[in-house]
VOGU-3710 file (C-alpha; in Angstrom, 3 decimals, decimal comma):
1> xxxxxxxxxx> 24,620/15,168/-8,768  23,888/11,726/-10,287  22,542/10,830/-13,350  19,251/10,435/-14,060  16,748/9,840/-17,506  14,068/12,372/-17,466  10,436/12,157/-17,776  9,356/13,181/-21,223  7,031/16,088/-21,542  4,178/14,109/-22,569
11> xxxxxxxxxx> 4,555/12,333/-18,833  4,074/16,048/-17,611  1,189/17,142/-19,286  -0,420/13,807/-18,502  -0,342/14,124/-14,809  -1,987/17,550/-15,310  -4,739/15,629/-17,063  -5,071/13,697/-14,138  -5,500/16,396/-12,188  -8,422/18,311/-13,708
21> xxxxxxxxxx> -10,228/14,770/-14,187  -9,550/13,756/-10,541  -11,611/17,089/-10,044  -14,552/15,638/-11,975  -14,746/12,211/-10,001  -17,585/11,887/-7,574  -16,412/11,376/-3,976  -18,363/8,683/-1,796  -21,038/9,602/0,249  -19,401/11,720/3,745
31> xxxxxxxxxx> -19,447/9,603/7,157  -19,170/11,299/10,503  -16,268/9,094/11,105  -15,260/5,853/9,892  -17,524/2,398/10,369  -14,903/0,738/13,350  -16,382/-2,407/12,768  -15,202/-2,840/9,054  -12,635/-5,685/8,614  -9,689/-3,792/6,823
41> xxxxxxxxxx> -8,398/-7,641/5,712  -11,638/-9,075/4,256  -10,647/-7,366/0,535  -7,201/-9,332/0,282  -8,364/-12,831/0,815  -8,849/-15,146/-1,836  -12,065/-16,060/-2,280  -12,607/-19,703/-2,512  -12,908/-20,616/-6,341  -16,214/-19,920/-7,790
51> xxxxxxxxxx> -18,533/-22,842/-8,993  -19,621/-20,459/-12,112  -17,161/-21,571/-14,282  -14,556/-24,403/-14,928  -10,630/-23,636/-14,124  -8,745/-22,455/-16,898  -6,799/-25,330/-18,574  -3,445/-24,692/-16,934  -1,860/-24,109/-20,253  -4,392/-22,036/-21,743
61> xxxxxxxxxx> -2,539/-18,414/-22,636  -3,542/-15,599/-20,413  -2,272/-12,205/-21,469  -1,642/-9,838/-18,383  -1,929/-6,033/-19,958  -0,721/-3,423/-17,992  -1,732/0,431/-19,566  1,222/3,045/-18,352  0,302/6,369/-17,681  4,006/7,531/-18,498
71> xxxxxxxxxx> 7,231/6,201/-19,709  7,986/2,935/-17,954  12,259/3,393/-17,954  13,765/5,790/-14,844  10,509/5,710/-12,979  9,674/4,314/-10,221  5,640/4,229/-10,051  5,654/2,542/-13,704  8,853/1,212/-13,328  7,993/-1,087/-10,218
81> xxxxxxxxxx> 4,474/-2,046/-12,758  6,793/-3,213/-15,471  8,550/-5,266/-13,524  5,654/-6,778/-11,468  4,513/-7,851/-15,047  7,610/-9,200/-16,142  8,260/-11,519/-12,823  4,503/-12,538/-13,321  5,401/-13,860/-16,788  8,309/-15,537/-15,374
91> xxxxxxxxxx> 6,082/-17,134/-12,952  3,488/-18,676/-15,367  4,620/-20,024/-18,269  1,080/-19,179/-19,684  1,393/-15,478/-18,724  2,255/-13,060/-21,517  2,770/-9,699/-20,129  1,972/-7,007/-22,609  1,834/-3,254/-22,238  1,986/0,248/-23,309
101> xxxxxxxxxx> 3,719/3,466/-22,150  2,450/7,032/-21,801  -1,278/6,370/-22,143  -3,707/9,016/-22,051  -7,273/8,497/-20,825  -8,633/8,499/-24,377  -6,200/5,843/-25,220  -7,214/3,728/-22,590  -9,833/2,022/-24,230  -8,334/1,619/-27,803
111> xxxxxxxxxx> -5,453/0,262/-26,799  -7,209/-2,334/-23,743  -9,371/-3,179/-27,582  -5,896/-4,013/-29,101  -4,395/-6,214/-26,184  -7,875/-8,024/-25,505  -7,541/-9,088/-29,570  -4,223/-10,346/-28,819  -4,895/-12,012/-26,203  -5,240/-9,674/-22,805
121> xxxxxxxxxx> -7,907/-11,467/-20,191  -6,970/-8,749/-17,598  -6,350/-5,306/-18,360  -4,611/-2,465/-16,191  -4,897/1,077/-15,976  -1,810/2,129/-13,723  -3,471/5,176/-12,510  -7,006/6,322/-11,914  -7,609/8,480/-14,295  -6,684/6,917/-17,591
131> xxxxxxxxxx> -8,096/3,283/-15,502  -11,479/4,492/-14,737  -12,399/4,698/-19,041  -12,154/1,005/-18,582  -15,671/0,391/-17,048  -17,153/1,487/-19,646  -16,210/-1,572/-21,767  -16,316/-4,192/-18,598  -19,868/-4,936/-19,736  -18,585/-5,837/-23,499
141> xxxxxxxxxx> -15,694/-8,300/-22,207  -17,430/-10,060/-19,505  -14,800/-12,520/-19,672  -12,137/-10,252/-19,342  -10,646/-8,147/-15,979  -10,495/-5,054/-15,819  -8,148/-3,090/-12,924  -7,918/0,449/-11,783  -5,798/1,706/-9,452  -6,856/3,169/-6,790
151> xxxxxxxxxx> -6,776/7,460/-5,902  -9,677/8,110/-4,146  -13,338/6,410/-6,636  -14,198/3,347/-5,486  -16,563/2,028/-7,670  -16,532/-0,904/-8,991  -18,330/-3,797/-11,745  -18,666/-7,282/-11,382  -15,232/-7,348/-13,519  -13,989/-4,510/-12,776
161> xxxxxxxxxx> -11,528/-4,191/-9,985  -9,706/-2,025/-7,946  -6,335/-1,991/-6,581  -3,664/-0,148/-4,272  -1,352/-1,791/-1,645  -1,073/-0,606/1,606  2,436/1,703/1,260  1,503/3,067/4,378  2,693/0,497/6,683  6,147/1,018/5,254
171> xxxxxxxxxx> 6,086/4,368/5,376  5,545/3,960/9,454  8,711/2,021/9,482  10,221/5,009/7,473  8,943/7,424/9,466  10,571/5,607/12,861  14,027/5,432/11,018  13,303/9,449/10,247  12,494/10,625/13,467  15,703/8,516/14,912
181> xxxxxxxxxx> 18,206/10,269/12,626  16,865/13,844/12,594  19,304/16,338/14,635  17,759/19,386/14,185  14,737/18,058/15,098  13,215/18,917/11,277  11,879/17,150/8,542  10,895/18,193/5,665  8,403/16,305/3,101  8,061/17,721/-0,670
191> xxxxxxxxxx> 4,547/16,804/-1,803  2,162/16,889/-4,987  -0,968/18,299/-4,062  -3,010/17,440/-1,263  -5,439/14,716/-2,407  -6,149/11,124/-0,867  -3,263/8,931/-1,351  -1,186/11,969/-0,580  -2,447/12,595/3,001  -3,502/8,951/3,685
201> xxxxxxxxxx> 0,636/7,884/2,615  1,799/11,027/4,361  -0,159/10,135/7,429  1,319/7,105/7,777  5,246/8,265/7,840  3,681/11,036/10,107  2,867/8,446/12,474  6,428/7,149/12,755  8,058/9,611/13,601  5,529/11,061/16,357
211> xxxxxxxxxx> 6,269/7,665/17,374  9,697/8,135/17,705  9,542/11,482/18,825  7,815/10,168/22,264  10,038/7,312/22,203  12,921/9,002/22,532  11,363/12,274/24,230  12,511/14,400/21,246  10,700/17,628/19,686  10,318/17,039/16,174
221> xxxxxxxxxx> 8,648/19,448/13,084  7,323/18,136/10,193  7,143/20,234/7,378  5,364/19,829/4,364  5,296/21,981/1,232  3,725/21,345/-2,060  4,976/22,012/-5,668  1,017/21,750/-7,105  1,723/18,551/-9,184  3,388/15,379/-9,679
231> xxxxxxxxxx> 6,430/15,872/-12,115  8,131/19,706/-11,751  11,466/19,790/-11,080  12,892/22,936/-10,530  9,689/23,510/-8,204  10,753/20,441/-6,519  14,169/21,449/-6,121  12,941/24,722/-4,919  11,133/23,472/-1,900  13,743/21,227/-0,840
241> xxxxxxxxxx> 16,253/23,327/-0,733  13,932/25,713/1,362  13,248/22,947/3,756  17,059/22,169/4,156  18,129/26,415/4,333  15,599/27,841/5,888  14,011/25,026/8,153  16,557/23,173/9,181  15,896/19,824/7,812  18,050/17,008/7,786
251> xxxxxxxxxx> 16,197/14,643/6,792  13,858/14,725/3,517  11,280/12,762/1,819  9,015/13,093/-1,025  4,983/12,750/-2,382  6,508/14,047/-5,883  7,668/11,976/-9,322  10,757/13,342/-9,957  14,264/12,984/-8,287  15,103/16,705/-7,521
261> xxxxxxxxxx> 14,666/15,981/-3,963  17,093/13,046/-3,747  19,456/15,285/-5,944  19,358/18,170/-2,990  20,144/15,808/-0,052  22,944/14,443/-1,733  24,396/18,054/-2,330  23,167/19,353/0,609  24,389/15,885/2,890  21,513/15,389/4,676
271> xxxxxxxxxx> 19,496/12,377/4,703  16,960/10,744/2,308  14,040/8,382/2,773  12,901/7,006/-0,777  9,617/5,930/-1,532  8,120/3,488/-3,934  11,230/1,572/-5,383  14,327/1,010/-3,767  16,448/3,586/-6,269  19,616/2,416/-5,111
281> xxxxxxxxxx> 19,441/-1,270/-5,814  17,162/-0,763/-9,163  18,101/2,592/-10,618  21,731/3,015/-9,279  19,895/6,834/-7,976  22,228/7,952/-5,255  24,090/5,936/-3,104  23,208/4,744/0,801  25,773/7,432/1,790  22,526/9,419/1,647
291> xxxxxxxxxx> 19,250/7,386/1,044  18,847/6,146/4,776  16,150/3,613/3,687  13,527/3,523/0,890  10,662/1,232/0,309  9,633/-1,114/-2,426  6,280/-1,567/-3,595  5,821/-5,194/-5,444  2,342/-4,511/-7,410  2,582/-8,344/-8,406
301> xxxxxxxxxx> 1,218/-9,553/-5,287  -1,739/-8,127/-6,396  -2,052/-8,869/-9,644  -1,189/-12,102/-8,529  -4,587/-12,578/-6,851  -6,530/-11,795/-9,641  -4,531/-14,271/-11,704  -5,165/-17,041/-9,338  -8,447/-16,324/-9,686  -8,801/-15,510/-13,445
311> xxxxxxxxxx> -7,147/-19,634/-13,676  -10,190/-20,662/-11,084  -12,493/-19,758/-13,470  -13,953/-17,192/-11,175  -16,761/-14,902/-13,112  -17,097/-12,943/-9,904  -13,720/-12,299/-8,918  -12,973/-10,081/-5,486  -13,649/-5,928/-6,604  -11,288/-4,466/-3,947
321> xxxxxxxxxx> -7,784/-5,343/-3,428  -6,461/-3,404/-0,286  -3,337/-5,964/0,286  -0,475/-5,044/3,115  2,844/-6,708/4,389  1,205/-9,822/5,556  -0,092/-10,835/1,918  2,623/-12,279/-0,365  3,689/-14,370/-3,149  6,468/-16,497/-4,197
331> xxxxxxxxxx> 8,903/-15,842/-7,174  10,055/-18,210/-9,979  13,326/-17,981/-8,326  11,288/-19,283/-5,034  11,891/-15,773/-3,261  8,405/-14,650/-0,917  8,041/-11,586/-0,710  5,664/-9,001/0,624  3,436/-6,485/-0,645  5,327/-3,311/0,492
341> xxxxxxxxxx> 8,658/-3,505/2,335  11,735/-1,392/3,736  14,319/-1,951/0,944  17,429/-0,163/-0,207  20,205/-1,169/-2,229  18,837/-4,722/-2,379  18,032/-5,503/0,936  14,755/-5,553/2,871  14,002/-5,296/6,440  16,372/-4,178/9,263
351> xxxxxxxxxx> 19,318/-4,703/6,952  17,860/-2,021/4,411  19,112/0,645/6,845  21,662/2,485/5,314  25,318/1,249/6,834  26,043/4,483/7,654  22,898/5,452/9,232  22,528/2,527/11,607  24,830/3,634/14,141  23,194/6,592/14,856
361> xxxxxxxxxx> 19,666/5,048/15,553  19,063/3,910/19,384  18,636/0,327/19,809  14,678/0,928/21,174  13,876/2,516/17,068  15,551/-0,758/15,663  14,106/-2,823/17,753  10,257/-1,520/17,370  10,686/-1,539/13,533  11,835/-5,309/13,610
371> xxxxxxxxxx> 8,428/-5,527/16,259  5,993/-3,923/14,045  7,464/-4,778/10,737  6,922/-8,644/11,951  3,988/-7,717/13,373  2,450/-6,352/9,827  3,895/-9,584/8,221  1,637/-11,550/10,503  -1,379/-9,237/9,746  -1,403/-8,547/13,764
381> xxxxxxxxxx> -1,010/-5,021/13,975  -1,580/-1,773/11,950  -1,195/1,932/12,287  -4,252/3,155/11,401  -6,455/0,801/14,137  -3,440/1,193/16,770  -3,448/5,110/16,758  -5,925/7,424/17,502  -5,824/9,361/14,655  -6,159/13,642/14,787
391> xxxxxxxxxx> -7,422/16,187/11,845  -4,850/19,173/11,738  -8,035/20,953/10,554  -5,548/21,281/6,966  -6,277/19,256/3,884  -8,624/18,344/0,965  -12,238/19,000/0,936  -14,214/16,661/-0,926  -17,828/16,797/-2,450  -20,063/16,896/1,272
401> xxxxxxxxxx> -16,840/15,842/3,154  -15,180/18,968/4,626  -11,682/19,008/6,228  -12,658/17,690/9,482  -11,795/20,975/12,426  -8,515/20,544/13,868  -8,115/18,785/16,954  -11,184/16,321/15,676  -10,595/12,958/17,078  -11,470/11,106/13,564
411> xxxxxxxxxx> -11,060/7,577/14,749  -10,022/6,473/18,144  -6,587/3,990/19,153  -7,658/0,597/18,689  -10,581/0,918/15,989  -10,054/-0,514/12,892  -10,351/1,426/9,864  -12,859/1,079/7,103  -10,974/0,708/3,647  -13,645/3,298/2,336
421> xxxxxxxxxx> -12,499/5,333/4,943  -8,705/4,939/4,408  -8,662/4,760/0,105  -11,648/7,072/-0,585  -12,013/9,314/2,669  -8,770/10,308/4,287  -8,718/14,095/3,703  -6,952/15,261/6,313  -3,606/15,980/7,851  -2,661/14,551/10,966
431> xxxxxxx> -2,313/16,940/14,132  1,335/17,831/14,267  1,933/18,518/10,468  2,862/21,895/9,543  1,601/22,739/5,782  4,271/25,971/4,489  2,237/28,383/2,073
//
């Protein structure tokens, strides 16, 4: 077993936090099935620059806050933040990122009050439920931004924005590299809870490997089991080394915080697919011997945007950022990179395949992940408006939106997706999963 800094206990009983105030949020208003006609790309363009307001002197000091809901070192949700702040300051000489760690939603506000009199113009909450508190000042900082990531509220102020990339077009990759390698024909997926971003991110590595499966005419069972919350451990070590004994898998991802998971494939040898940060290359977790590809989330591409348009001048800047593969941004060091990408021990695309895994993927699974991955670059193709996509009659129900019955067609091949739908609405598991009690 590797190495690894812990979360701290505080981290812990944060995420329950989360939980029980999740519980409390009010879910939008249920649709039969989603609006086909929405444009899923109209949230990540760039407005042109609003006419309200003169552009911010180019040397004028803009302080980028970001508010951590944990510890920011050996993780990779508010590790990947941390850096996305720190490249942004390397960026713009004018940008001073400033943060703090393990913030609680009754912290949120006192400590956006602190940054704002130092100099914040656009504050972050890293996760929904110490982000939301921040509306509730929006009104007294009109000049200010205010961000909340994304879990399933969408609501929104005139300066108050949210924010989540689109992981899940990554996670198809993933799930086409998964589907390739399995042997037994098993994989097994340690999860949180069921909630939104859980089934909408699972969904889309469930995708994959059906994919793969009828590529290469193979019978594949995905398994999914949860541990009932973010950051447990030993629960999380529990269920993967169920899913490896007792199902069969050989190949094992995670919806979970901590690296228990990646600690049982390495002892068990079987394979890993990372999510989030690539571990290998940042974090030195594990070694490709065993992490068969991971993906990298870069959050600055986001926060990008609303910098570009904080600098405009823009009073009315764009409330819902929804950004995928073909949205970028350039580096100081002149590197352009993507919002989400296959990455793993420092290298992206094709080449983040493990060494040792390559050889045992056909030549058809390389070559479709190169197609689509290019494709998603170019904006031309998604998973969500290319597959029909199936309730397993398993999942979340929300306030007046039950589990849709299993077998439901939900949305049929071809139709795009609203982002409502997909951020807010996704409370299903696709047809094909297999949920262990």
């Amino acid at each position: 077993m590797f190495k690894r800094k812990t979360l701290t206990i505080a981290m812990a009983l944060m995420i329950v936090a989360s939980l029980v105030l999740g519980a409390c949020s009010t879910a939008p208003a249920p649709t039969a099935a989603p609006d086909n006609s929405g444009n899923t790309s109209a949230a990540t363009e760039a407005p042109a620059a609003a006419t309200e307001a003169p552009a911010a002197p180019s040397d004028a000091k803009i302080g980028l806050a970001i508010e951590h809901f944990s510890v920011i070192e050996g993780t990779t949700w508010s590790g990947a933040q941390d850096r996305a702040g720190k490249r942004l300051e390397a960026k713009y000489p004018n940008v001073e990122y400033m943060y703090r760690e393990n913030v609680a939603p009754d912290q949120s506000v006192p400590f956006a009050e602190e940054m704002i009199a130092d100099g914040a113009k656009i504050v972050v909450g890293n996760a929904e439920f110490m982000g939301m508190p921040l509306a509730e000042i929006a009104d007294k900082y009109p000049d200010v931004y205010f961000v909340s990531i994304v879990a399933s509220d969408l609501s929104t102020k005139r300066n108050f924005i949210r924010y989540f990339p689109r992981q899940y077009q990554a996670l198809y990759l993933e799930g086409l590299i998964a589907g390739a390698l399995t042997q037994t024909g098993n994989i097994g997926i340690v999860s949180a809870f069921p909630n939104v971003q859980v089934l909408r991110r699972t969904a889309g590595f469930v995708m994959g490997v059906q994919d793969a499966a009828k590529l290469l005419n193979k019978e594949i069972n995905i398994y999914v089991k949860y541990a009932g919350d973010w950051y447990l451990p030993q629960e999380e070590r529990d269920i993967a080394t169920t899913l490896v004994d007792q199902y069969k898998a050989d190949v094992l991802t995670q919806q979970t915080d901590s690296g228990s998971t990646l600690d049982v494939a390495t002892e068990k040898g079987v394979w890993y697919i990372g999510k989030d940060m690539d571990t290998v290359g940042e974090y030195g977790w594990s070694n490709t011997d065993t992490v068969a590809v991971s993906f990298d989330t870069r959050w600055e591409v986001g926060y990008n945007i609303m910098l570009e348009q904080y600098m405009a001048g823009n009073k009315n800047p764009t409330t819902i950022l929804y950004p995928g593969m073909e949205t970028t941004m350039t580096l100081a060091d002149g590197t352009v990179e993507p919002t989400v990408d296959l990455m793993n021990n420092g290298k992206t695309g094709l080449d983040a395949i493990s060494p040792k895994a390559l050889p045992l993927i056909p030549q058809e699974i390389l070559d479709l992940v190169k197609q689509r991955r290019d494709q998603m670059m170019k904006g031309e193709w998604d998973p969500f408006t290319d597959h029909e996509i199936i309730s397993n009659g398993t999942g979340l129900d929300l306030d007046g939106l039950p589990v849709p019955a299993a077998g439901t067609v939900v949305k049929k091949a071809g139709a795009e997706a609203t982002i409502e739908f997909l951020l807010a609405q996704f409370n299903f598991d696709l047809q094909g999963t297999t949920i262990l009690k």
